[in-house]
C-alpha positions in Angstrom: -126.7 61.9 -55.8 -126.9 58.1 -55.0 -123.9 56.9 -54.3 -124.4 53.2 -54.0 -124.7 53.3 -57.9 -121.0 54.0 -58.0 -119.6 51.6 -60.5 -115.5 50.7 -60.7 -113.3 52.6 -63.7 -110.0 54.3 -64.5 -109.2 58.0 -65.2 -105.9 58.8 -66.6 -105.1 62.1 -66.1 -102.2 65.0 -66.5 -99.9 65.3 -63.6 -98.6 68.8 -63.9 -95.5 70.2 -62.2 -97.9 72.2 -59.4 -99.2 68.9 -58.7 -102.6 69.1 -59.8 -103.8 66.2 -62.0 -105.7 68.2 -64.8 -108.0 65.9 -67.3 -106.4 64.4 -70.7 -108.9 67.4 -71.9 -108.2 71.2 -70.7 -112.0 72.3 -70.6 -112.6 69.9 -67.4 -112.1 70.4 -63.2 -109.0 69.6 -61.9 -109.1 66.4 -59.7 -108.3 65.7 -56.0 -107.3 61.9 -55.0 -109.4 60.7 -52.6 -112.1 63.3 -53.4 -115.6 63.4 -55.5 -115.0 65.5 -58.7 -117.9 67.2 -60.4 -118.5 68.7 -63.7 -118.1 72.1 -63.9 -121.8 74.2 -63.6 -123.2 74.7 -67.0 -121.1 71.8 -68.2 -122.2 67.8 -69.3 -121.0 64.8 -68.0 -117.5 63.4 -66.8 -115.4 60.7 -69.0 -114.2 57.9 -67.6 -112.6 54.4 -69.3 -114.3 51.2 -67.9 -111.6 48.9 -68.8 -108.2 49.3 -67.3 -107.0 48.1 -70.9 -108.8 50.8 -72.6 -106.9 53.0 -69.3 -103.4 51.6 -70.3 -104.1 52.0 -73.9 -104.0 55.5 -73.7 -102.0 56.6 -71.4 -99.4 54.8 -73.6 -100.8 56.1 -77.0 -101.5 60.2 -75.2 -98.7 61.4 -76.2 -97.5 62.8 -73.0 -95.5 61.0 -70.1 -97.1 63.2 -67.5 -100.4 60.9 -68.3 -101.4 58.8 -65.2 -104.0 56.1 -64.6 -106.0 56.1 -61.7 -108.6 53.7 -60.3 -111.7 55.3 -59.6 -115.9 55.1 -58.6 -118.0 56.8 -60.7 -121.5 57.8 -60.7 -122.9 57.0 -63.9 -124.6 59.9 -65.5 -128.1 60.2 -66.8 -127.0 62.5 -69.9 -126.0 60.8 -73.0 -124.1 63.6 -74.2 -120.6 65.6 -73.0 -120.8 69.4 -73.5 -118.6 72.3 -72.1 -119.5 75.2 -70.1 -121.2 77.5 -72.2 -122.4 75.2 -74.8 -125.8 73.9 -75.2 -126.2 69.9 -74.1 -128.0 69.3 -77.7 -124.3 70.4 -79.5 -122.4 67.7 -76.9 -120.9 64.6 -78.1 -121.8 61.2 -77.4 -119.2 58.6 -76.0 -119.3 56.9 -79.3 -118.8 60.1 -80.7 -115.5 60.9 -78.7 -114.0 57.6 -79.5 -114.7 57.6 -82.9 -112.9 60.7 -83.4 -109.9 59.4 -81.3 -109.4 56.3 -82.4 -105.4 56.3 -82.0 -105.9 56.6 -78.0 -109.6 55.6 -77.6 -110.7 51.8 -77.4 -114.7 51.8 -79.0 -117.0 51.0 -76.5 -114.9 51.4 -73.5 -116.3 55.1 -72.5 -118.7 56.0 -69.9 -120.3 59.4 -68.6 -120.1 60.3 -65.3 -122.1 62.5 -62.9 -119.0 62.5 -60.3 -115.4 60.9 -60.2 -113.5 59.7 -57.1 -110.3 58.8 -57.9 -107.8 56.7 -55.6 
Protein backbone atom coordinates (compact mmCIF):
# COMPACT_ATOMS: atom_id res chain seq x y z
CA UNK A 1 0.00 0.00 0.00
CA UNK A 2 1.50 3.45 -0.74
CA UNK A 3 1.02 5.48 1.81
CA UNK A 4 2.28 8.81 0.51
CA UNK A 5 -1.09 8.87 -1.47
CA UNK A 6 -2.89 9.40 1.72
CA UNK A 7 -5.27 12.19 1.20
CA UNK A 8 -6.99 14.37 4.28
CA UNK A 9 -10.94 13.37 5.28
CA UNK A 10 -13.36 12.85 8.15
CA UNK A 11 -15.03 9.68 9.40
CA UNK A 12 -17.86 10.06 11.76
CA UNK A 13 -18.34 7.17 13.56
CA UNK A 14 -20.55 5.36 16.56
CA UNK A 15 -19.01 5.65 19.99
CA UNK A 16 -20.45 2.74 21.82
CA UNK A 17 -20.54 2.36 25.66
CA UNK A 18 -17.45 -0.45 25.37
CA UNK A 19 -15.66 2.21 23.79
CA UNK A 20 -15.22 0.98 20.43
CA UNK A 21 -16.02 3.48 17.61
CA UNK A 22 -18.15 1.09 15.23
CA UNK A 23 -18.93 2.62 11.49
CA UNK A 24 -22.28 4.78 10.93
CA UNK A 25 -22.88 1.25 9.02
CA UNK A 26 -22.82 -2.26 11.14
CA UNK A 27 -21.36 -4.48 8.24
CA UNK A 28 -17.78 -2.61 8.63
CA UNK A 29 -14.37 -3.14 11.14
CA UNK A 30 -14.38 -1.43 14.16
CA UNK A 31 -11.83 1.45 14.28
CA UNK A 32 -8.71 2.19 16.49
CA UNK A 33 -7.55 6.07 16.82
CA UNK A 34 -4.31 6.44 15.83
CA UNK A 35 -4.34 3.18 13.81
CA UNK A 36 -4.78 2.03 9.97
CA UNK A 37 -8.27 0.36 9.45
CA UNK A 38 -8.83 -2.04 6.71
CA UNK A 39 -11.76 -3.48 5.03
CA UNK A 40 -12.74 -6.54 6.12
CA UNK A 41 -11.29 -9.72 3.76
CA UNK A 42 -13.82 -10.49 1.12
CA UNK A 43 -15.24 -7.05 1.61
CA UNK A 44 -14.93 -3.59 -0.94
CA UNK A 45 -13.74 -0.36 -0.13
CA UNK A 46 -13.95 2.02 3.09
CA UNK A 47 -16.26 5.38 3.13
CA UNK A 48 -14.97 8.32 4.10
CA UNK A 49 -16.55 12.24 3.71
CA UNK A 50 -13.96 14.61 2.16
CA UNK A 51 -15.50 17.67 3.42
CA UNK A 52 -15.66 18.36 7.08
CA UNK A 53 -19.14 20.05 6.04
CA UNK A 54 -20.36 16.97 4.51
CA UNK A 55 -18.71 15.37 8.17
CA UNK A 56 -20.85 17.79 10.26
CA UNK A 57 -23.75 17.38 8.17
CA UNK A 58 -24.29 14.09 9.30
CA UNK A 59 -23.34 13.62 12.33
CA UNK A 60 -26.03 16.19 13.03
CA UNK A 61 -28.70 14.74 10.60
CA UNK A 62 -27.57 10.57 11.89
CA UNK A 63 -29.86 10.37 14.10
CA UNK A 64 -27.82 9.25 17.01
CA UNK A 65 -25.80 11.37 19.53
CA UNK A 66 -23.28 8.74 19.95
CA UNK A 67 -22.06 9.84 16.24
CA UNK A 68 -18.57 11.40 16.24
CA UNK A 69 -16.38 13.10 13.61
CA UNK A 70 -12.96 12.30 13.34
CA UNK A 71 -10.13 13.66 11.15
CA UNK A 72 -8.51 11.20 9.25
CA UNK A 73 -5.77 9.96 6.06
CA UNK A 74 -7.10 7.75 3.73
CA UNK A 75 -5.76 5.68 1.06
CA UNK A 76 -7.86 6.16 -1.80
CA UNK A 77 -9.11 2.99 -3.29
CA UNK A 78 -8.78 1.66 -6.71
CA UNK A 79 -12.43 0.01 -6.65
CA UNK A 80 -15.32 2.05 -7.71
CA UNK A 81 -17.75 0.06 -5.87
CA UNK A 82 -18.55 -0.79 -1.85
CA UNK A 83 -19.57 -4.37 -1.28
CA UNK A 84 -19.86 -6.51 1.95
CA UNK A 85 -18.24 -9.66 2.92
CA UNK A 86 -19.79 -12.26 1.13
CA UNK A 87 -21.16 -10.34 -1.77
CA UNK A 88 -19.81 -10.17 -5.16
CA UNK A 89 -17.91 -6.51 -5.96
CA UNK A 90 -20.23 -6.35 -9.39
CA UNK A 91 -23.53 -6.20 -6.75
CA UNK A 92 -21.61 -3.15 -4.66
CA UNK A 93 -22.68 0.38 -4.73
CA UNK A 94 -21.09 3.23 -6.08
CA UNK A 95 -20.45 6.51 -3.89
CA UNK A 96 -22.96 8.23 -5.97
CA UNK A 97 -25.04 5.37 -5.28
CA UNK A 98 -24.83 5.55 -1.37
CA UNK A 99 -25.58 9.23 -1.34
CA UNK A 100 -28.25 9.14 -3.52
CA UNK A 101 -30.06 6.80 -1.48
CA UNK A 102 -29.21 8.93 1.75
CA UNK A 103 -29.81 12.06 0.87
CA UNK A 104 -31.14 13.35 4.41
CA UNK A 105 -27.52 12.70 5.90
CA UNK A 106 -25.42 12.45 2.74
CA UNK A 107 -24.02 15.66 0.85
CA UNK A 108 -23.69 14.45 -3.21
CA UNK A 109 -20.40 14.41 -4.21
CA UNK A 110 -18.70 14.50 -0.96
CA UNK A 111 -17.89 10.50 -0.68
CA UNK A 112 -14.81 8.76 -1.29
CA UNK A 113 -13.55 5.02 -1.19
CA UNK A 114 -10.90 4.09 0.79
CA UNK A 115 -8.36 1.17 0.81
CA UNK A 116 -7.35 2.05 4.59
CA UNK A 117 -8.54 4.72 7.24
CA UNK A 118 -6.33 6.24 10.01
CA UNK A 119 -8.28 8.19 12.16
CA UNK A 120 -6.93 10.85 14.74
Amino acid sequence: MNYKKAKLGYKVVRFQESGSLRPYCQHMPIYRVNNWTFPEEGAGPLTVLTTRRAACYLTKRGGTPSLKLFCCLYIPSEHDRVWHKGDAEKDGRTAADLEASNLGILLPGCTALADAVLLF
